[in-house]
C-alpha positions in Angstrom: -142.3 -16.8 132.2 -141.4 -16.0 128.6 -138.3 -13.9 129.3 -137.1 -16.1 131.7 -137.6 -18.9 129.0 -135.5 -16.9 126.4 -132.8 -15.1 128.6 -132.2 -18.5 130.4 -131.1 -19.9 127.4 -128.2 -21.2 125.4 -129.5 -22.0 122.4 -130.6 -19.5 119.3 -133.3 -20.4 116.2 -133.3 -19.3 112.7 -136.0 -18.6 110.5 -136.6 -20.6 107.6 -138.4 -19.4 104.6 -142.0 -20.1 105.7 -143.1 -17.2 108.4 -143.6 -19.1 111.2 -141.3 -21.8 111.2 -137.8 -22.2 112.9 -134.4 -24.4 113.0 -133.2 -25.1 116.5 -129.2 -24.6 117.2 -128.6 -25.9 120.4 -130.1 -27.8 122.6 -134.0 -28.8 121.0 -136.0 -28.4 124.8 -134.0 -25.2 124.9 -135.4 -24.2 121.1 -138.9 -25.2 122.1 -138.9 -21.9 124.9 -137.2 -19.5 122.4 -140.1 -20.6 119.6 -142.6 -20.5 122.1 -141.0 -16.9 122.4 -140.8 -15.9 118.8 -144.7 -17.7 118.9 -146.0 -14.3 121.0 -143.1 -12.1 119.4 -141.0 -12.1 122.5 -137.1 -12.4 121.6 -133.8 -11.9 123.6 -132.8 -9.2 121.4 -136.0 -7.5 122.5 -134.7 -6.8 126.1 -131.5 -4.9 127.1 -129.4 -7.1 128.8 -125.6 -8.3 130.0 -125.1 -11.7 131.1 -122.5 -11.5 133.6 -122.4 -15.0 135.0 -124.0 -18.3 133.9 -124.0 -21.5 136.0 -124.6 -24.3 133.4 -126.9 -27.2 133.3 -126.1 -30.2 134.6 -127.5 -33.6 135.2 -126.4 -33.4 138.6 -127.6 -30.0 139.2 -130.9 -30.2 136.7 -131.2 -26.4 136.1 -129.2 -23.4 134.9 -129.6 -20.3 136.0 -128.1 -16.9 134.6 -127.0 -13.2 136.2 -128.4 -10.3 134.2 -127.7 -6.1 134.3 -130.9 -4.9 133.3 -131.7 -1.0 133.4 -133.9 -2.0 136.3 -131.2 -3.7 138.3 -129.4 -7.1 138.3 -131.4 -10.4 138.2 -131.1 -14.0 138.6 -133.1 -16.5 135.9 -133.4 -20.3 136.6 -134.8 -23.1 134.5 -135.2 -26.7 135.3 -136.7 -29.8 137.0 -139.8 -28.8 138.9 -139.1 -31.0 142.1 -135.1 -28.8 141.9 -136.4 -25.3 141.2 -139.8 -25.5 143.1 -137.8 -26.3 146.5 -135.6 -23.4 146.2 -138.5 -21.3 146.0 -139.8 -18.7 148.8 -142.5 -16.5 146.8 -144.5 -16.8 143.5 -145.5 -14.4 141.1 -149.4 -14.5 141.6 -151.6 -11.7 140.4 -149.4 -8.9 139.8 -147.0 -9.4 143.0 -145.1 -11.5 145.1 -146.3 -13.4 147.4 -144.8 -16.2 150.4 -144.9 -19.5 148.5 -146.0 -21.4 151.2 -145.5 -25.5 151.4 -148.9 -26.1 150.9 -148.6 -24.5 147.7 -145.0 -26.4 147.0 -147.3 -29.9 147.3 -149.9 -28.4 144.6 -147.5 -27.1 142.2 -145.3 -30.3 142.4 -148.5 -32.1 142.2 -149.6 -30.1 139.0 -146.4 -31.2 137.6 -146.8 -34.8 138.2 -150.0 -34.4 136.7 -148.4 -33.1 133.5 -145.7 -35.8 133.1 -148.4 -38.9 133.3 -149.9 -37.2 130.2 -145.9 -37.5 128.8 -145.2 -34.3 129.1 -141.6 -32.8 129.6 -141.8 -30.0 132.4 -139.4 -26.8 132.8 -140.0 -24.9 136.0 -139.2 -21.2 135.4 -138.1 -18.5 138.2 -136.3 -15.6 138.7 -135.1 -13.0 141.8 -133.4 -9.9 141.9 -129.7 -9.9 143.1 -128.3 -8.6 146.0 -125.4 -7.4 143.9 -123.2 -10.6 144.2 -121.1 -12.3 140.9 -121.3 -15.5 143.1 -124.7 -15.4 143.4 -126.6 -17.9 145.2 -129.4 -20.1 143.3 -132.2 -19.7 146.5 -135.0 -17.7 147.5 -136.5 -17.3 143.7 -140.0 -16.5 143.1 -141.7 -18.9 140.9 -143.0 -18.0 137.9 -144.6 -20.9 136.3 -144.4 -24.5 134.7 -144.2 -25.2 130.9 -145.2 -28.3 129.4 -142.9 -29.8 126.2 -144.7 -32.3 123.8 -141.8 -34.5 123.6 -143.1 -37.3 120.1 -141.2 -40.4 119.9 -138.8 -39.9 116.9 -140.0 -41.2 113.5 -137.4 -44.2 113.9 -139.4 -45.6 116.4 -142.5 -47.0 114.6 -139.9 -49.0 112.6 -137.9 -50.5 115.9 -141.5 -51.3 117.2 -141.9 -53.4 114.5 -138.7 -55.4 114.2 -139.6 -55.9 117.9 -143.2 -57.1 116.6 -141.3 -59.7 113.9 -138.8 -61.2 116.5 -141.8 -62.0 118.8 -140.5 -59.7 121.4 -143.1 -58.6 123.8 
């Protein structure tokens, strides 16, 4: 889940002066995976890898999804909206192999996610598959990995619009 997190990505972090904090550059949900990376000391420079194609994120699309050469072969990487990345999903990683993701399983997984968004969370579905060897590769048939959940706190400016709201008796 981690290495998908921080080879599907666009973004990059510095460190500041304190050990464990960070500055996002980029896109600030796409920061949150490569600190959760750098949280369990798992970086992109830590893997050997060319990215040889990219289709980019799009509101349209909601996911992005990368083509890597690895020693171990070439693999596909895809991030996004659960309901998007869940449906173009035909295994999942469970206990050490792959398995048939089953629709059964689709309903629990979206229903997991669901779960996490009432408690206003921001989800990321994470997958991956291994390429047939294609540039054009096709963005189906992944096995899913996992769901990651994003804190997302209103902004600090929002206590102070709340109350201007509050003071012109808006409700």
């Amino acid at each position: 889940i981690i290495k998908t997190g921080v080879l599907c990505n666009d973004s990059k972090i510095e460190k500041l002066e304190t050990d464990h904090e960070y500055d996002v550059v980029g896109n600030q949900t796409e920061g949150a995976l490569l600190i959760l990376g750098a949280k369990t000391n798992i970086f992109p420079e830590d893997y050997k890898f060319e990215r040889i194609n990219e289709t980019p994120f799009s509101s349209e699309r909601k996911m992005m999804s990368i083509l890597t050469k690895e020693t171990e072969g070439e693999f596909v990487y895809a991030k996004g909206a659960s309901e998007v990345i869940i449906e173009k999903c035909s295994r999942i990683f469970e206990k050490g192999e792959e398995v048939e993701l089953t629709s059964a399983k689709k309903g629990e997984l979206l229903e997991i996610n669901h779960h996490l968004a009432t408690k206003a969370l921001r989800t990321l579905t994470l997958a991956y598959k291994k390429n047939d060897g294609t540039k054009n590769y096709d963005e189906n048939n992944f096995v899913f990995l996992g769901i990651v959940a994003l804190e997302d706190p209103p902004r600090e400016e929002v206590r102070e619009a709340i109350e201007v709201c509050k003071n012109a008796k808006i409700t």
